[in-house]
DODREN-647397 format. One record per residue (C-alpha): residue number from 0; residue in one letter; chain; z, y, x. Coordinates in pm, 1 decimal, padded with zeros to 6 digits. Layout:
BEGIN
{rec NUM,"a","A",{Z,Y,X}};
...
END
This chain:
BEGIN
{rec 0,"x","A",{00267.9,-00959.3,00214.1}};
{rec 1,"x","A",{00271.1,-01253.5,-00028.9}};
{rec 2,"x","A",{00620.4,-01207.8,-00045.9}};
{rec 3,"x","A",{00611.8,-00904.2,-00241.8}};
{rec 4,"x","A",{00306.7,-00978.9,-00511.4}};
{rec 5,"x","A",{00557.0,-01242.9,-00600.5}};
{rec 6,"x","A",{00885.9,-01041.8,-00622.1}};
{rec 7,"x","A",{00689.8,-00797.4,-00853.3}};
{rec 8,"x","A",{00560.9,-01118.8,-01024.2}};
{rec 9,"x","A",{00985.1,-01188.1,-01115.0}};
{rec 10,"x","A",{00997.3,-00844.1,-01206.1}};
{rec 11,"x","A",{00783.2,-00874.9,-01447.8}};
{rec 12,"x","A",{00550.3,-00648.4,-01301.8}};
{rec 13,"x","A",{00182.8,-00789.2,-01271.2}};
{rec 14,"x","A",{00066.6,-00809.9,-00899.5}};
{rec 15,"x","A",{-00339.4,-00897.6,-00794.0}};
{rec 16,"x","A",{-00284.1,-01027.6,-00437.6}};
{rec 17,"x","A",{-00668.8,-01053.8,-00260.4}};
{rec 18,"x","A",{-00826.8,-01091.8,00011.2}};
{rec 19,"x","A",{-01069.1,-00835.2,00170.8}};
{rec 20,"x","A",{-01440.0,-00991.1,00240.5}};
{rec 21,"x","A",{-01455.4,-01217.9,00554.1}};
{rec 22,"x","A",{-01074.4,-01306.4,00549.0}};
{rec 23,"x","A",{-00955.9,-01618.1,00505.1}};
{rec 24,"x","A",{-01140.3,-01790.9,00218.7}};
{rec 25,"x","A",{-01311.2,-01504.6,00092.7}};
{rec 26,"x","A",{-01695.3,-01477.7,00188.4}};
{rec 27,"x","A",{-01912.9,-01212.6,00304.9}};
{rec 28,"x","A",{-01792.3,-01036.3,00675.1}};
{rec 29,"x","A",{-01627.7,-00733.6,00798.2}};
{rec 30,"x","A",{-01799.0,-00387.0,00727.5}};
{rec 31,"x","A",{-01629.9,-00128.0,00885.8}};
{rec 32,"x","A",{-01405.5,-00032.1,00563.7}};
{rec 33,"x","A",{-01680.5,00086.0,00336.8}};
{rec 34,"x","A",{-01753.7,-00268.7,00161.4}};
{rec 35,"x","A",{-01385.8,-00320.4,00192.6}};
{rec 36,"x","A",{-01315.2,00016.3,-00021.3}};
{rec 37,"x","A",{-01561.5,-00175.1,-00270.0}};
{rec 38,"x","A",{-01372.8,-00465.9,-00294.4}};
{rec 39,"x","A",{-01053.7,-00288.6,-00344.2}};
{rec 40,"x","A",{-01214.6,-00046.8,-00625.4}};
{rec 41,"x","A",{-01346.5,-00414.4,-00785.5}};
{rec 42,"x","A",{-00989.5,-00553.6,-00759.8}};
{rec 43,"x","A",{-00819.7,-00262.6,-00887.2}};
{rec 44,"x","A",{-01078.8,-00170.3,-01190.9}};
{rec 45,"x","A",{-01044.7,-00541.6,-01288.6}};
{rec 46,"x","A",{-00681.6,-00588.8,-01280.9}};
{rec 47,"x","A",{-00680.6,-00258.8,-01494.9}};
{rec 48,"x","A",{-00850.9,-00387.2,-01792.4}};
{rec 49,"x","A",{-00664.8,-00712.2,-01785.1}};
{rec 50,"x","A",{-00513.2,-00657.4,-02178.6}};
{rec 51,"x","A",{-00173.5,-00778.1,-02040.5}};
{rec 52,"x","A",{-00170.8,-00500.0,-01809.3}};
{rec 53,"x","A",{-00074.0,-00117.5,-01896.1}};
{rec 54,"x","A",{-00322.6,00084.5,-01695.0}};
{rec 55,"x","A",{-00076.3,00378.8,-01694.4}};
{rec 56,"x","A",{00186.5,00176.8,-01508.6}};
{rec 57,"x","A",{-00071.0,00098.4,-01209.1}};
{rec 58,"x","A",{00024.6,00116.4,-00845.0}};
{rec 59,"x","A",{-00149.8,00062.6,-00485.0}};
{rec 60,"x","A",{00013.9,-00127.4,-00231.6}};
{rec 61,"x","A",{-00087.2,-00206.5,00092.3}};
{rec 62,"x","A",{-00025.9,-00326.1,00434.3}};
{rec 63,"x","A",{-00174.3,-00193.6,00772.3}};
{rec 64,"x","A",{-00515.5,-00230.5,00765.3}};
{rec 65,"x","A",{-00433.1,-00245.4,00364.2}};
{rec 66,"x","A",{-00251.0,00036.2,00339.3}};
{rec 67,"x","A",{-00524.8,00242.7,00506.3}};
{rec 68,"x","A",{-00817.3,00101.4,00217.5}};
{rec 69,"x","A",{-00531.5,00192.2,-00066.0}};
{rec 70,"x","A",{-00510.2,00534.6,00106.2}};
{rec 71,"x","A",{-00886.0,00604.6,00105.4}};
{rec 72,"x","A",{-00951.2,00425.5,-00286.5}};
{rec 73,"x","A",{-00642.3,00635.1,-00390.0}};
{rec 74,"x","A",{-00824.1,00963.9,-00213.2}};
{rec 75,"x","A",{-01098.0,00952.8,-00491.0}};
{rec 76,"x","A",{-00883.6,00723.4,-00765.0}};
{rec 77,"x","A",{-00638.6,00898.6,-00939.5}};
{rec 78,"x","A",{-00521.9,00586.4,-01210.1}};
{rec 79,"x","A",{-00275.6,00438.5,-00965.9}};
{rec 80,"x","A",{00050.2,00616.7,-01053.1}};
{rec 81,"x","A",{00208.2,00504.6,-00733.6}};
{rec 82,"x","A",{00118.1,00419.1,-00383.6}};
{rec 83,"x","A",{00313.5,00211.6,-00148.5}};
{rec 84,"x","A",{00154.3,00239.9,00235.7}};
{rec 85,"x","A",{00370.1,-00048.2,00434.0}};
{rec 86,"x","A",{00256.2,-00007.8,00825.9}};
{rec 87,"x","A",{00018.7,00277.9,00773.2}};
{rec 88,"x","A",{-00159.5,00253.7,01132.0}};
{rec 89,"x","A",{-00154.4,00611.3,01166.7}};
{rec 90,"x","A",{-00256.2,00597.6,01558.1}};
{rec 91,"x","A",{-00632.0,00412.7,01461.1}};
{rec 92,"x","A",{-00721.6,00675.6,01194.5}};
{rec 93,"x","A",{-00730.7,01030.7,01145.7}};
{rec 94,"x","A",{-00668.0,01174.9,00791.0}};
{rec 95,"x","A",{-00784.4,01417.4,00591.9}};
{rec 96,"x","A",{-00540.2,01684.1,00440.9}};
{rec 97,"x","A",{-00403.9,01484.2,00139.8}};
{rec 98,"x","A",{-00240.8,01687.1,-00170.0}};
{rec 99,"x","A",{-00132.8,01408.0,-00434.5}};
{rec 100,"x","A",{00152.0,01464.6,-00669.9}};
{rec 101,"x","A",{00221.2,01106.4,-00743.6}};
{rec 102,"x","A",{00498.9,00960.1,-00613.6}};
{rec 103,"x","A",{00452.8,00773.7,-00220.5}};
{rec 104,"x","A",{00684.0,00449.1,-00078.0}};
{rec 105,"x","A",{00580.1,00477.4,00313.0}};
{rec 106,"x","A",{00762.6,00181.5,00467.3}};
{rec 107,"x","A",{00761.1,00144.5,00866.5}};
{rec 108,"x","A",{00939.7,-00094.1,01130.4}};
{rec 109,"x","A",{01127.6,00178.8,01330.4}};
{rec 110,"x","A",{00970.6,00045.9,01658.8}};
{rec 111,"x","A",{00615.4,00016.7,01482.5}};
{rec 112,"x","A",{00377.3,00031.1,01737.2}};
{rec 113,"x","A",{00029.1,00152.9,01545.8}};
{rec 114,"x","A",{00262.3,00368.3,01287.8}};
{rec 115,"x","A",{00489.8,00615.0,01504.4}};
{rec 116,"x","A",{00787.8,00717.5,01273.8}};
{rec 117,"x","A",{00767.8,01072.7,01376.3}};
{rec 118,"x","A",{00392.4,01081.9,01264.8}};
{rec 119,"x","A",{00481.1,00915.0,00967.6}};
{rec 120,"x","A",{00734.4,01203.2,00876.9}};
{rec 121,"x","A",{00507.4,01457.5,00931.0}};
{rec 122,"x","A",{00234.6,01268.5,00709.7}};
{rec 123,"x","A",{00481.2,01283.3,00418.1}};
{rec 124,"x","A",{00623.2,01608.9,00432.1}};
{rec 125,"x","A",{00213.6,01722.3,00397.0}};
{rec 126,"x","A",{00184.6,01525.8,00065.8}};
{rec 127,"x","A",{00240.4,01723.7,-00254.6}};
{rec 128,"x","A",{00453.1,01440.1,-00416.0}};
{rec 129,"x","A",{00724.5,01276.0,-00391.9}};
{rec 130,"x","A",{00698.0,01068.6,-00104.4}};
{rec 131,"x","A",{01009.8,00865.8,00041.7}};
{rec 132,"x","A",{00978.6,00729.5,00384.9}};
{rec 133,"x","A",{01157.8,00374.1,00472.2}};
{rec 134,"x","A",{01267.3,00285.0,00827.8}};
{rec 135,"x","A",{01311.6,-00075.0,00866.2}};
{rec 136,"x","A",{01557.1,-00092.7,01134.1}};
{rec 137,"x","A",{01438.6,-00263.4,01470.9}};
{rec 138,"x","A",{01128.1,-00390.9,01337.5}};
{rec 139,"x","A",{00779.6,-00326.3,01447.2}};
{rec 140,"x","A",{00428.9,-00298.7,01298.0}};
{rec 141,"x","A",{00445.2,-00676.7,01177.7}};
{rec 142,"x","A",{00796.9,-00670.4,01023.8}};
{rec 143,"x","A",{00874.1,-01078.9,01061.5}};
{rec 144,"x","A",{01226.6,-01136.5,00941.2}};
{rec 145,"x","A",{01260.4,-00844.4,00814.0}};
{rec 146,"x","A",{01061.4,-00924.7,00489.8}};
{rec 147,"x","A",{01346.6,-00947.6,00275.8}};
{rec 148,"x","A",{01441.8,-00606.3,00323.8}};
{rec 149,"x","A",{01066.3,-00475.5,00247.0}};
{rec 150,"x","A",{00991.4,-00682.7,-00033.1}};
{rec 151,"x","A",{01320.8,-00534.5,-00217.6}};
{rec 152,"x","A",{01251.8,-00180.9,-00108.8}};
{rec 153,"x","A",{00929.6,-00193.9,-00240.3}};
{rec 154,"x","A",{01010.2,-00383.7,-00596.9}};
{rec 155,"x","A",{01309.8,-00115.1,-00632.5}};
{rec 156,"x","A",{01034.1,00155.2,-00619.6}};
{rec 157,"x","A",{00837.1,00055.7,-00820.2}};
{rec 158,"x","A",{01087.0,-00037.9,-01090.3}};
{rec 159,"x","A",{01188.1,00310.5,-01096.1}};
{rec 160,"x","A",{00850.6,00452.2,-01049.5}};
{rec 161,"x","A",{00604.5,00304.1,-01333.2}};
END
């Protein structure tokens, strides 16, 4: 969500909005999530050595199909210090058993269709961190007008988090 790099952006917290290879502008085509993993470990290593940025205040965010590459980089990463999964599409994927101590924003529409809220509950309560789970009330997977509500959910999180 554009909305929310730019929130951060007022919050004076940098935000690297991209977009994966064969979307929108950006060349190249679709590959199954294992070039996209690359792109996101590229995005995230160079936004990390930016010298206006303080790698130790680094977090993930990502939406659907997003939120799934942020949860397999963060798998093998460990230099994001939070991760924010908005419309994890938990009924496409099946997921290893995760144990991460850092603290997790996991932000569904209540009547998401690809995200059940039940399975979303049970994902958190098998992380080892801190993970909070946010039910957007009424909204589905794609959360129109309801953006307000995420993009100050998530910038409150991560205000308190990094």
């Amino acid at each position: 969500m554009r909305s929310i790099a730019f929130r951060l952006a007022e919050a004076s917290i940098a935000a690297l909005r991209f977009n994966f290879r064969g979307v929108g502008n950006s060349g190249g085509r679709f590959d199954d999530g294992q070039g996209e993993l690359d792109d996101l470990a590229g995005a995230f290593n160079w936004l990390s050595a930016q010298p206006a940025v303080d790698p130790g205040r680094v977090a993930l965010v990502g939406y659907s199909f997003g939120a799934t590459m942020a949860l397999g980089h963060a798998i093998h990463d460990d230099r994001a210090r939070a991760l924010v999964l908005i419309g994890l599409p938990l009924t496409w994927m099946a997921l290893p058993p995760i144990s991460d101590c850092r603290p997790w924003l996991l932000v569904v529409g209540e009547r998401d269709q690809f995200c059940p809220l039940p399975d979303l509950h049970a994902f958190a309560q098998g992380l080892k961190g801190d993970a909070m789970v946010h039910a957007v009330s009424g909204a589905d997977h794609f959360l129109f007008g309801y953006e307000t509500e995420v993009v100050g959910v998530v910038a409150d999180f991560l205000q308190k988090v990094l």
